[in-house]
KELO-887698 format. One line per 8 residues: number of its first residue (from 1); their letters; for each residue x, y, z of N, C-alpha, C. Coordinates in pm, 1 decimal. Atoms other than C-alpha are relative to their C-alpha. Example, Ala and Ser with C-alpha at 12.3 -4.5 7.8 and 13.67 -1.06 7.14 Angstrom:
1 = AS = 89.0 -119.0 0.0 1230.0 -450.0 780.0 90.0 120.0 0.0 | -82.0 -119.0 -6.0 1367.0 -106.0 714.0 -77.0 109.0 73.0
***
This chain:
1 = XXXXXXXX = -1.9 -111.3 -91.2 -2375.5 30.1 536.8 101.9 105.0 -42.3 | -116.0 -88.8 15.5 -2046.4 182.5 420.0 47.7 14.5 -133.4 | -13.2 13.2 141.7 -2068.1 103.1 35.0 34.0 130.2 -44.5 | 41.3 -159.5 113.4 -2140.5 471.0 -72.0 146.9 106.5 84.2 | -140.1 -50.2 -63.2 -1785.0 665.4 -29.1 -1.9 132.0 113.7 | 47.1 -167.2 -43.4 -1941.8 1016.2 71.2 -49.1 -99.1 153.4 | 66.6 80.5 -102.5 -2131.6 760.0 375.9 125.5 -39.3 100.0 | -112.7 0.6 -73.3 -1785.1 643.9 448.4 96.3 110.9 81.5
9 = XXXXXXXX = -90.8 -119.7 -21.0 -1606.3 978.9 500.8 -62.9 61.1 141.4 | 73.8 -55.9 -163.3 -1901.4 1073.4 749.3 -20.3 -60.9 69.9 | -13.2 84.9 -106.4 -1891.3 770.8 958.6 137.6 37.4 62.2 | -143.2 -36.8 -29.5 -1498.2 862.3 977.3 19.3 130.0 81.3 | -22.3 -93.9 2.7 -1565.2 1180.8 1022.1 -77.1 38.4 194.7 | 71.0 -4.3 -128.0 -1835.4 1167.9 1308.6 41.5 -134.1 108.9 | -82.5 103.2 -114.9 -1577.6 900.3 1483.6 -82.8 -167.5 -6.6 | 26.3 185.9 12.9 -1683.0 530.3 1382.2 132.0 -56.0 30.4
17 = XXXXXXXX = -135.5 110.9 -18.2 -1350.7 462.2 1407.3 30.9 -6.8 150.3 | 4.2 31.9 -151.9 -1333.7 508.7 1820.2 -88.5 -73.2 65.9 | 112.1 90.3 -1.9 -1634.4 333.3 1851.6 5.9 -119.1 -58.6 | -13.6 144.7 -48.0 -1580.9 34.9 1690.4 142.9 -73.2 92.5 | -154.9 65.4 -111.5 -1218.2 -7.9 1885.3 -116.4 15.3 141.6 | 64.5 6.2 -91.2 -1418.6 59.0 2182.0 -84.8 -134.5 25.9 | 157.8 98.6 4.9 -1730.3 -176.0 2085.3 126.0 -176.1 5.5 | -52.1 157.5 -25.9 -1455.3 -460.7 2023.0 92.8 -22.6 149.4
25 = XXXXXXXX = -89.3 23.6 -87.6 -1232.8 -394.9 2276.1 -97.7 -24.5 184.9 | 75.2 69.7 -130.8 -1542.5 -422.5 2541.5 -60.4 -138.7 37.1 | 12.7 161.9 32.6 -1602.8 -769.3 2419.2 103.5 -43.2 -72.9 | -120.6 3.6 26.2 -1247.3 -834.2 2375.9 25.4 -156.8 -33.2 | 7.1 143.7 -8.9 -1207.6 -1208.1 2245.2 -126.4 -24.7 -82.1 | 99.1 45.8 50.5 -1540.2 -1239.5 2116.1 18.6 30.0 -162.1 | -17.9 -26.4 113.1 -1511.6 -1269.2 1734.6 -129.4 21.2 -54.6 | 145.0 -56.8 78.8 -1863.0 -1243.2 1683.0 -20.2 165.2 -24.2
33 = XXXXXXXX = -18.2 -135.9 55.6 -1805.5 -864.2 1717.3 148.8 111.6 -29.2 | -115.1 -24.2 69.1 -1467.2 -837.5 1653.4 13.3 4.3 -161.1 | -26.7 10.8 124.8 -1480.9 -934.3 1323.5 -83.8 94.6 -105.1 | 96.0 -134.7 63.3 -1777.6 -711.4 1179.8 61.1 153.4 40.1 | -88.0 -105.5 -25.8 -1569.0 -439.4 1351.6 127.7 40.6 -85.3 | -107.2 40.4 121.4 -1289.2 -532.4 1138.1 -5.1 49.5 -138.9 | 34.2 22.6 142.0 -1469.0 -581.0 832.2 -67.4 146.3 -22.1 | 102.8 -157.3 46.4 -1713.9 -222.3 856.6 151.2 107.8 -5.0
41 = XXXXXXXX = -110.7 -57.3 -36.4 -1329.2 -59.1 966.2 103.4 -17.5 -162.6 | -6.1 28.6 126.8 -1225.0 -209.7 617.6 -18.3 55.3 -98.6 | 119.1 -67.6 112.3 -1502.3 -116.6 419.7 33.4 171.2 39.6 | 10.2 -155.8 -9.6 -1468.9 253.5 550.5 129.2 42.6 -49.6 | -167.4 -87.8 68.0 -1064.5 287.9 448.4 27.3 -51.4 -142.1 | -89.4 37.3 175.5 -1102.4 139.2 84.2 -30.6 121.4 -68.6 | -30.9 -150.7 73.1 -981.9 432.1 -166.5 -72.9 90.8 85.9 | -2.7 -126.9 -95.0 -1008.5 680.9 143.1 74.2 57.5 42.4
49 = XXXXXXXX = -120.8 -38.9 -62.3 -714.5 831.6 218.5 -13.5 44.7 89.7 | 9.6 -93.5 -128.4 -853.0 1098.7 426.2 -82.3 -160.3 120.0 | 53.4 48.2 -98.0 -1041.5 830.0 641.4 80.3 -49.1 41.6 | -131.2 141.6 -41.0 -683.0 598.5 660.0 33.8 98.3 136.1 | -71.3 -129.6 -201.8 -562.1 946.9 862.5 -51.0 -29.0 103.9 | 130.5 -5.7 -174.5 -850.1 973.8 1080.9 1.3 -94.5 76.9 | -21.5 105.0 -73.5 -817.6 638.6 1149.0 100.6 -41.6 80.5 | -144.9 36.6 -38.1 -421.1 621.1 1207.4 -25.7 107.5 139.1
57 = XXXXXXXX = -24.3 -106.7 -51.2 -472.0 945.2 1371.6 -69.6 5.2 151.4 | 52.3 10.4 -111.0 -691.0 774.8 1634.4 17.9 -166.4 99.1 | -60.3 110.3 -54.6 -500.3 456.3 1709.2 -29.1 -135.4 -89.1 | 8.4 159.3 59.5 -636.9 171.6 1419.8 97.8 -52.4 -48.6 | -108.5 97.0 17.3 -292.8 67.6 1341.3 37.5 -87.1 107.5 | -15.3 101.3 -159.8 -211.5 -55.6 1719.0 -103.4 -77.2 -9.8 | 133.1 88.5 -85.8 -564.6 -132.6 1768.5 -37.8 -128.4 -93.1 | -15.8 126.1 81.1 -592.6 -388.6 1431.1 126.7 -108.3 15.4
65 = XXXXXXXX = -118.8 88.7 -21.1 -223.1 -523.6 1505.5 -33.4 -109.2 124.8 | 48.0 49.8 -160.3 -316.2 -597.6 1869.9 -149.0 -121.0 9.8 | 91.1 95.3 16.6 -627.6 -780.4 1756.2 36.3 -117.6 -77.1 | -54.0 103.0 92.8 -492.9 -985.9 1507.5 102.3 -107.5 91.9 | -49.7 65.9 -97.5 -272.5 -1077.9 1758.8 -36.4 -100.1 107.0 | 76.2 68.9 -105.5 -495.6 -1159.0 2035.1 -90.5 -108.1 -77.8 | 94.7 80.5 68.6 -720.1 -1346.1 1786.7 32.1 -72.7 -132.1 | -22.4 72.1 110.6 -500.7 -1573.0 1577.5 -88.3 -113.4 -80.2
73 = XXXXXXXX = 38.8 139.3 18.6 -723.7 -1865.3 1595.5 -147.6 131.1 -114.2 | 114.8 -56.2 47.4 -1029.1 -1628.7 1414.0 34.5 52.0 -137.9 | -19.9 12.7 156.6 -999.3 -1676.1 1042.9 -36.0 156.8 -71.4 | 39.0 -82.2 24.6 -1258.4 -1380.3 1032.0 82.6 136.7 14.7 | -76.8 -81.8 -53.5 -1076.2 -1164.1 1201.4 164.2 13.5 -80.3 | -126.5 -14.4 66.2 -752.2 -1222.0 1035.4 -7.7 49.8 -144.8 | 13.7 -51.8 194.2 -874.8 -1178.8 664.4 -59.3 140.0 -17.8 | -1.6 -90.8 -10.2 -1025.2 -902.0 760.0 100.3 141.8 14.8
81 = XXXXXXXX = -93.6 -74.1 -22.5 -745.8 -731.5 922.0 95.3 -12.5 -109.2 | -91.6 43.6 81.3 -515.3 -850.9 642.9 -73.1 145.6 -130.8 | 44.4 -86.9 103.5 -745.2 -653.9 390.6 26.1 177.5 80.4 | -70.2 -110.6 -80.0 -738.6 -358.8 648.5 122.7 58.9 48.7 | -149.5 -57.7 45.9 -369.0 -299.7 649.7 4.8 27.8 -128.9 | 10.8 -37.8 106.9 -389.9 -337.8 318.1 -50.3 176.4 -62.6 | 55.1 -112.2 27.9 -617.8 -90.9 248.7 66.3 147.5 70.6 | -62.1 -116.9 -45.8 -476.5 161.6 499.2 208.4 48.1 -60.1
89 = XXXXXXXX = -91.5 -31.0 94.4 -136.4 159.6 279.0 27.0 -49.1 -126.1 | -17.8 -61.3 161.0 -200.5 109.3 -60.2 8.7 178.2 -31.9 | -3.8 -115.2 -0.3 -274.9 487.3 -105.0 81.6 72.7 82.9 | -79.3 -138.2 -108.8 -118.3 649.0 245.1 96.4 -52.8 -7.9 | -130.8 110.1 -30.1 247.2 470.6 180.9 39.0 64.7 128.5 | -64.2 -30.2 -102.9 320.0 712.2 456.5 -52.4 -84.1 138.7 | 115.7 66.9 -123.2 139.4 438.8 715.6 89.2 -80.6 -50.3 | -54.9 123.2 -1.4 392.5 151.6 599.3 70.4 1.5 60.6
97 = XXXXXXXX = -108.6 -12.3 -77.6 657.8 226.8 828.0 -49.8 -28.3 134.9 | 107.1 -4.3 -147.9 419.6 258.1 1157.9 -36.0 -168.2 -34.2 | 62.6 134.5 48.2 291.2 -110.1 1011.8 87.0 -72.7 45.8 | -131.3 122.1 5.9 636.2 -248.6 973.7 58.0 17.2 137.4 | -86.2 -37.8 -130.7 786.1 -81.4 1331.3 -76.8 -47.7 42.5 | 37.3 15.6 -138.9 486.9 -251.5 1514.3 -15.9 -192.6 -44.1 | 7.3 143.0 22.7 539.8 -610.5 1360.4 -130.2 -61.2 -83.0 | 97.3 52.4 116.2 263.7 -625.0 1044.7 49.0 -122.5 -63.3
105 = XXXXXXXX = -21.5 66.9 78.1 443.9 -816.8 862.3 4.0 -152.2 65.4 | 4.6 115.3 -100.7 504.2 -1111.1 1146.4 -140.7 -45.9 3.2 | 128.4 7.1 20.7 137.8 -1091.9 1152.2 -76.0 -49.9 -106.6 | 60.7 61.3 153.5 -3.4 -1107.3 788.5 95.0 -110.4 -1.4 | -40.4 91.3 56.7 283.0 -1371.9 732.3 -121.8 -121.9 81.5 | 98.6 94.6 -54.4 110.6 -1600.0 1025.9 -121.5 -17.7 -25.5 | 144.7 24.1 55.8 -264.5 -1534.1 889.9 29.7 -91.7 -111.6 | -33.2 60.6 122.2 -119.4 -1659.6 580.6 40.1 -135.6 -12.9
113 = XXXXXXXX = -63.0 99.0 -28.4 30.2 -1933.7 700.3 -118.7 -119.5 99.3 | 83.0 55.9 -71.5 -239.9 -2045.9 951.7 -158.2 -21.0 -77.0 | 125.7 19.2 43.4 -532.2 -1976.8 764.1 16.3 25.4 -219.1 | -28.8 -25.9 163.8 -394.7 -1995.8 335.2 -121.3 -18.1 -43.3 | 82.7 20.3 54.5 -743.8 -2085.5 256.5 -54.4 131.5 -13.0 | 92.2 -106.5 -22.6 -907.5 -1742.4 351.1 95.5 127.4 63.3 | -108.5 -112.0 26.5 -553.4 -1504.1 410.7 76.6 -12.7 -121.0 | -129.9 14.6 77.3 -347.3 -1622.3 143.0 43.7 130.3 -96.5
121 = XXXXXXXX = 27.7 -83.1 102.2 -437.2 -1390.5 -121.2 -23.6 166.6 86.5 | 19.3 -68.6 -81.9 -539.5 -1093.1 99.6 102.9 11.0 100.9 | -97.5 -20.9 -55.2 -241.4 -1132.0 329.7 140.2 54.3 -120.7 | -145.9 -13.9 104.6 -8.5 -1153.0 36.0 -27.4 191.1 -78.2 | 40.4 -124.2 84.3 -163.0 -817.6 -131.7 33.1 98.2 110.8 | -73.9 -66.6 -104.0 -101.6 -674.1 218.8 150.0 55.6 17.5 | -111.4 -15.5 -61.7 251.3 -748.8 272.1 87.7 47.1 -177.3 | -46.0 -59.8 125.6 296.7 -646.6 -124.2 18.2 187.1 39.9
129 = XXXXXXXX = 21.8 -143.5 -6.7 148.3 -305.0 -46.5 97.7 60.6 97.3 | -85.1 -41.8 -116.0 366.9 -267.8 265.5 115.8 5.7 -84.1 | -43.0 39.9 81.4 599.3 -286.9 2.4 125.2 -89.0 71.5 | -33.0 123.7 -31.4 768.4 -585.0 72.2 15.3 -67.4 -139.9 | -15.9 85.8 95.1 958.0 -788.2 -165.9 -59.4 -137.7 -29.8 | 41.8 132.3 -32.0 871.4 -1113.0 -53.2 -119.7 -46.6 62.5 | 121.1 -17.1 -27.5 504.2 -1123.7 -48.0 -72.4 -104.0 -28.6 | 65.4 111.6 6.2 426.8 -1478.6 -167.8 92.5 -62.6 -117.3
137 = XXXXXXXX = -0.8 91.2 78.2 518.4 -1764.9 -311.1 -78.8 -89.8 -66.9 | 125.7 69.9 59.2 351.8 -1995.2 -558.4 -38.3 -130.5 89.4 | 23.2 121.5 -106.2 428.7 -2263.6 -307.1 -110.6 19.4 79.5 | 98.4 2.0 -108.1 179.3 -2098.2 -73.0 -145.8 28.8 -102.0 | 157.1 -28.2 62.2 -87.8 -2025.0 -351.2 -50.9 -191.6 -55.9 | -18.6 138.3 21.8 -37.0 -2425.7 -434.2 -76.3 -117.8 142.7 | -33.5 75.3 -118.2 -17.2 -2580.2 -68.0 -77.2 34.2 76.1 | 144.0 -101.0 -74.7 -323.6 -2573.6 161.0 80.1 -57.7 153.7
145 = XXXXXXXX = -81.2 74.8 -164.8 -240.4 -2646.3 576.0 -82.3 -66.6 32.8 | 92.5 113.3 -75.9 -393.1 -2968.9 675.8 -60.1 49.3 141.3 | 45.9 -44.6 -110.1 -415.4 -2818.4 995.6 -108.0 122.5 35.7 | 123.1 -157.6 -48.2 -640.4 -2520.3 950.5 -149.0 -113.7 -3.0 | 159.1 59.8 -44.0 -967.3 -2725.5 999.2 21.4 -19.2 144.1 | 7.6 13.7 -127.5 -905.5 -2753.6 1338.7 -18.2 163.9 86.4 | 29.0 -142.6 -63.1 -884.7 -2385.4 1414.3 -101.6 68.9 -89.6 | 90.1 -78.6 43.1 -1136.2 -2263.7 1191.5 -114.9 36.5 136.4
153 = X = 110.2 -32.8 -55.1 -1461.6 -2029.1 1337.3 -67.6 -130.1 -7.3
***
């Protein structure tokens, strides 16, 4: 849906990004459309700068933090969002500060930590880009958590 970059810019442009905060936040909890919300919200800010704005500029830094939050146990949801910070400051570094003042990094560490099978790598590239020294160890690319089978989707 959002592959083609020019496709991305005009979903951004004609407000996809209030619409899916909306669409998840009316089925708030449900990861079945949380997470495709996530993931199309993703797909629309890789190498986009102008869409990262549009997006910041209409609340998806709160509104991805706040989900990630509410929806630790949702693997989907977390790797998603993990790539979606990402993406919204590799290019705009001016968006890492807003990230770090609303507790990103507390965040990606716990995806990382809760779910290393399916954040590890993707959280860690996150909390790199945020630039962040301490963005992974080999211990955690090594060490899986016995316990994530119990909270998986």
């Amino acid at each position: 849906m959002a592959h083609s970059d020019a496709t991305k810019r005009l979903l951004a442009a004609r407000g996809a990004g209030p619409l899916l905060m909306k669409l998840a936040a009316a089925y708030h909890g449900d990861k079945d459309i949380a997470e495709p919300a996530v993931g199309l919200m993703a797909n629309m800010t890789l190498r986009q700068p102008e869409v990262v704005h549009l997006c910041a500029e209409v609340g998806v830094i709160d509104w991805i933090l706040e989900l990630m939050a509410a929806m630790p146990a949702s693997r989907g949801v977390q790797r998603s969002g993990c790539i979606l910070v990402r993406n919204m400051v590799v290019r705009t570094t001016e968006h890492r500060d807003a990230f770090l003042d609303k507790g990103a990094e507390a965040l990606l560490r716990a995806a990382k930590q809760r779910h290393p099978k399916y954040c590890n790598d993707v959280g860690s590239a996150a909390l790199r880009d945020l630039g962040l020294d301490h963005y992974g160890t080999m211990e955690e690319f090594c060490v899986g958590n016995a316990a994530e089978d119990e909270y998986d989707d």
